[in-house]
Structures are given as structure tokens and as C-alpha cells.
C-alpha positions, 0 to 999 in steps of 0.5 A: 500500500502507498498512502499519498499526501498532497499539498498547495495550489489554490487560487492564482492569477493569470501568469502567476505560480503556484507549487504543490507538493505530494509526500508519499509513504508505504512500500513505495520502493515497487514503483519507479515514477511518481507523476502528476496529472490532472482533470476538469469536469466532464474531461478524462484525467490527463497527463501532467508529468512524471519523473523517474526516481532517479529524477534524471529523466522527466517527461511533460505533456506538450501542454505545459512543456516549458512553464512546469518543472517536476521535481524529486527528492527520494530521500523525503519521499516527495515530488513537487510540480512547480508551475509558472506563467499559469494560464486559464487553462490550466485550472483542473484539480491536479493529482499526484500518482505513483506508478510504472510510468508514461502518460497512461492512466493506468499505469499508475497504481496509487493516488493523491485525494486532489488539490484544485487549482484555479487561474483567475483572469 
């Protein structure tokens, strides 16, 4: 079992940053990425970025490349997203998950409860 805690977001304007933080615990050991994701209503989860555990090899949906930052530090168990130059768009509730990896939702095994993200114009 992976418990995952996450923390942060909340309300920012356009252009704005935000970080959330996601603090995992448990037999986490099983599972090399940790990523995050994030859905609106009536949409499908989607992909946000993963990280391995090494943290030497990240991955980005096209979407946010170049504005979000993912980051790992294994010695905490913990797995940042830091956002910049946040847009209307990216106002989802975003989630933190552990799992095998790529941009597929059910590759990932464990999730975080969620935290709202919300861009104001």
C-alpha cells in the first residue's frame, strides 16, 4: 500500500505560480515514477508529468512543456510540480500518482485525494 499526501495550489492569477507538493509513504520502493496529472469536469484525467526516481529523466505533456518543472527528492519521499506563467487553462484539480510510468492512466497504481487549482483572469 502507498498512502499519498498532497499539498498547495489554490487560487492564482493569470501568469502567476503556484507549487504543490505530494509526500508519499508505504512500500513505495515497487514503483519507479511518481507523476502528476490532472482533470476538469466532464474531461478524462490527463497527463501532467512524471519523473523517474532517479529524477534524471522527466517527461511533460506538450501542454505545459516549458512553464512546469517536476521535481524529486527520494530521500523525503516527495515530488513537487512547480508551475509558472499559469494560464486559464490550466485550472483542473491536479493529482499526484505513483506508478510504472508514461502518460497512461493506468499505469499508475496509487493516488493523491486532489488539490484544485484555479487561474483567475
Amino acid at each position: 500500500q502507498v498512502q499519498l499526501i498532497q499539498s498547495g495550489g489554490g487560487l492564482v492569477q493569470g501568469g502567476g505560480s503556484l507549487r504543490l507538493s505530494c509526500a508519499a509513504s508505504g512500500r513505495t520502493f515497487n514503483y519507479t515514477f511518481m507523476g502528476w496529472f490532472r482533470q476538469t469536469p466532464g474531461k478524462e484525467r490527463e497527463f501532467v508529468a512524471t519523473i523517474t526516481r532517479s529524477g534524471g529523466n522527466t517527461y511533460y505533456a506538450d501542454s505545459v512543456k516549458g512553464r512546469f518543472t517536476i521535481s524529486r527528492d527520494n530521500t523525503k519521499d516527495t515530488v513537487d510540480l512547480q508551475m509558472n506563467s499559469l494560464k486559464l487553462e490550466d485550472t483542473a484539480v491536479y493529482y499526484c500518482a505513483v506508478g510504472l510510468g508514461g502518460t497512461f492512466v493506468p499505469n499508475y497504481h496509487y493516488w493523491g485525494p486532489g488539490t484544485q487549482v484555479t487561474v483567475s483572469s
